[in-house]
Structure formats: structure tokens, C-alpha cells
C-alpha positions, -999 to 999 in steps of 0.1 A, spaced: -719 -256 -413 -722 -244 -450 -695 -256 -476 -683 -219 -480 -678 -216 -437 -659 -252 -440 -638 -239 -469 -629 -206 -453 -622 -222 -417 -599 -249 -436 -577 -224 -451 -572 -204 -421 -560 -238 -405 -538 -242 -437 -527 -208 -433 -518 -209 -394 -499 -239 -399 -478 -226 -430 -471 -194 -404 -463 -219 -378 -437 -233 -402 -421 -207 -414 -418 -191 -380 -404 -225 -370 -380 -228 -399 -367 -192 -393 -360 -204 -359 -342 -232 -367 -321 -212 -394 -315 -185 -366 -307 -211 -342 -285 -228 -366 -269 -192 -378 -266 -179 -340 -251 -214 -332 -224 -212 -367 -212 -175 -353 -205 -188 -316 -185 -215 -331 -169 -190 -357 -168 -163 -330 -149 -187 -304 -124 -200 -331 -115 -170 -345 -110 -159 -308 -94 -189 -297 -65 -188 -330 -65 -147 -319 -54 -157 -280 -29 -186 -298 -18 -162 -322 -10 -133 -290 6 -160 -269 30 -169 -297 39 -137 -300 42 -128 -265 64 -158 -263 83 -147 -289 89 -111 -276 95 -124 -246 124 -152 -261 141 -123 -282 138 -99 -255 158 -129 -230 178 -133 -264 189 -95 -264 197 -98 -228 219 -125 -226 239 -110 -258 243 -76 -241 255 -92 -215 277 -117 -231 289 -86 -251 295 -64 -222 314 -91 -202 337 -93 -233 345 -56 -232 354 -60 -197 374 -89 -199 398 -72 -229 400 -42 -213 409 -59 -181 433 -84 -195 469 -78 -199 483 -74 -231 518 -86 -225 541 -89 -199 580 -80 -201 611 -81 -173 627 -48 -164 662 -37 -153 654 -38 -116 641 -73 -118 604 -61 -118 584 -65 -143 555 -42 -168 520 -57 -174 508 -35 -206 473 -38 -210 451 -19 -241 424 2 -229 416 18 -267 428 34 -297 468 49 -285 454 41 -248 475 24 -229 484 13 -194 512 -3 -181 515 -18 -140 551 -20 -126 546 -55 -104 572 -69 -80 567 -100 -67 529 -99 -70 526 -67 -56 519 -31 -82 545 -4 -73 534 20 -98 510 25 -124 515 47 -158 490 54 -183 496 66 -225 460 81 -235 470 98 -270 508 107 -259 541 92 -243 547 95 -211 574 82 -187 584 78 -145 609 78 -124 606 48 -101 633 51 -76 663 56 -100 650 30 -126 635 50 -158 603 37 -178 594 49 -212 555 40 -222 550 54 -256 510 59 -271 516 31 -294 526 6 -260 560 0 -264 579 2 -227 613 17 -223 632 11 -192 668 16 -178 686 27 -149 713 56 -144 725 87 -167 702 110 -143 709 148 -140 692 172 -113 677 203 -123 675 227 -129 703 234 -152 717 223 -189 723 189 -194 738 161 -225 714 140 -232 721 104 -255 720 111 -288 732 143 -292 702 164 -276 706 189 -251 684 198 -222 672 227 -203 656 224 -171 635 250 -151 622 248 -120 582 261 -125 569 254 -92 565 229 -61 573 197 -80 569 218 -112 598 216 -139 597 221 -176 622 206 -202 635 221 -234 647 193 -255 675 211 -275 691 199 -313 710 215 -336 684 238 -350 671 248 -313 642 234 -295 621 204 -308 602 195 -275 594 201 -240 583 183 -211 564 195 -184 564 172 -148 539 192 -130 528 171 -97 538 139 -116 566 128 -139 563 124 -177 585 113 -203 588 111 -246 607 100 -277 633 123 -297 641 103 -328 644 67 -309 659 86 -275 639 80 -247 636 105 -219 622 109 -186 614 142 -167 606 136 -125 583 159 -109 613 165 -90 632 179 -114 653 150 -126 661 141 -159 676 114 -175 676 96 -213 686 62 -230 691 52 -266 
């Protein structure tokens, strides 16, 4: 073989070896670079399901959080609207559990010996009842009135305490209307229509029956 053949066959061998290592070096860096993103890839989506799990824990924690104070909130609405205010004796030896259910809402449960006999409810006025010749008075504000006697039976024109006069009509079955009469002429009326009722005239209290009787205390 001539020196010129030798020369030429030596630097293709130099050549396919410098190819083979650069092919095998871009391999490796390939390798190495395909290898780095996995690793990156997996991390970043590893922290990313950490990262969701927190915050579904989280959500999931505030939402329980929410739920409990709801409730916790909603029991204590029920427990003040269902617990008594206060509790006071009345003339027939009963007694009147006044509970607050809002703003000039009030409700007050005639109990004798552990059992309710009647029920009366102030929602934004006064109102009164006639239970069985004892008189009760609950104003919006929930003060109670009671007291027995001084009943008239209407209809007809009656003294009242304190100087006021009444008129009572008869409007219908268990249906009467009061005029509450002063010196200047009528300040008032009460109408018992299918249930009793009752008010305030200048600190007099007064109670109108369904039935047409009336009846007033200082």
C-alpha cells in the first residue's frame, strides 16, 4: 500500500472514531439531560400532589370548621329562643314563664303544677286573656299583668280603673269590639275576634274576652 492510501485510510479511522465520540458523548449528555428532566419532572410533580393534598386537607379542615360553627351557632339560636326568660307567681297560684322570641316578640306560658293551661304571644303589640276569671296583661316590651275580678259582660258601657270608660259591641260569634273612652272621646279599641286580647291606657291594664267580657286593673 502506497504512503498516500495509508494516509487517507488513517484519517478515515481518525474520523470514524471522532464520529463515534461525539455520537457517544451526545448520548451520554442526552441520557444525562433525559435522566435530569425525570428527576425534575417527578419532583416538581411530587411537591404539586404535596402541594394539592395540603390544600385539600385544608379545605376539607375549614369546610368541617364551618360546619361545626354553623352548627354550634344554630344550636345557640335554638337554645335562647327556647329558654325562658323569667319566671313570675300569679294571683291564682299559677305561674308565667316569659320567654323572648325577638325584637317586641314575646311569649308567655301559663303553667300550673308542671302542666301549660294557656299560651299568649306579644309579636309588635300587647295583648291580654281571660283565663277562667284571672286576667293577664303581656305587653310587647314583656312585662305580665295579672289579676282577678272587676269583670263586666258585654255588650254595654262600662267604668273602667282609672277613669276610662268602655263601650262594648257585640261584632259576631265570639266577636266584640271595645271603645276605650277618656275625656276627650275615644283613644283605643280592642277587637276579641275568635280569641281574647288585651292593652295599656296610661298604666291601666285591660282585657277584652272573645266572649265579650271586659275587665281592667291599675
Amino acid at each position: 500500500m502506497s504512503s498516500s492510501a495509508t494516509a487517507r485510510t488513517a484519517r478515515r479511522r481518525t474520523l470514524r472514531v471522532a464520529a463515534a465520540a461525539l455520537i457517544a458523548t451526545a448520548g451520554l449528555t442526552l441520557t444525562a439531560c433525559s435522566g435530569s428532566d425525570s428527576t425534575g419532572t417527578k419532583a416538581a410533580a411530587t411537591s404539586q400532589a404535596t402541594t394539592n393534598q395540603a390544600a385539600t386537607n385544608q379545605a376539607a379542615t375549614s369546610g368541617t370548621d364551618m360546619g361545626m360553627a354553623a352548627a354550634e351557632s344554630k344550636a345557640g339560636v335554638t337554645a335562647k329562643k327556647s329558654s325562658p326568660v323569667r319566671t313570675q307567681p300569679l294571683p291564682d297560684g299559677s305561674k308565667a314563664q316569659i320567654s323572648k322570641l325577638g325584637e317586641q316578640h314575646y311569649r308567655v306560658k301559663i303553667i300550673n303544677r308542671g302542666a301549660v293551661l294557656a299560651t299568649l304571644e306579644a309579636n309588635g303589640k300587647d295583648t291580654g286573656l281571660d283565663a277562667n276569671g284571672m286576667y293577664v296583661v303581656l305587653t310587647l316590651d314583656g312585662q305580665v299583668h295579672a289579676w282577678m275580678g272587676g269583670e263586666h259582660q258585654g255588650p254595654g258601657t262600662f267604668k273602667l280603673a282609672g277613669g276610662w270608660t268602655a263601650k262594648v259591641t257585640k261584632v259576631g260569634e265570639l266577636h266584640y269590639r271595645a271603645q276605650i273612652i277618656g275625656h276627650d272621646g275615644v283613644v283605643g279599641t280592642l277587637d276579641a275576634n275568635q280569641h281574647d286580647t288585651g292593652g295599656v291606657a296610661n298604666g291601666v291594664y285591660i282585657v277584652l274576652s272573645a266572649g265579650g267580657v271586659i275587665s281592667s286593673h291599675l
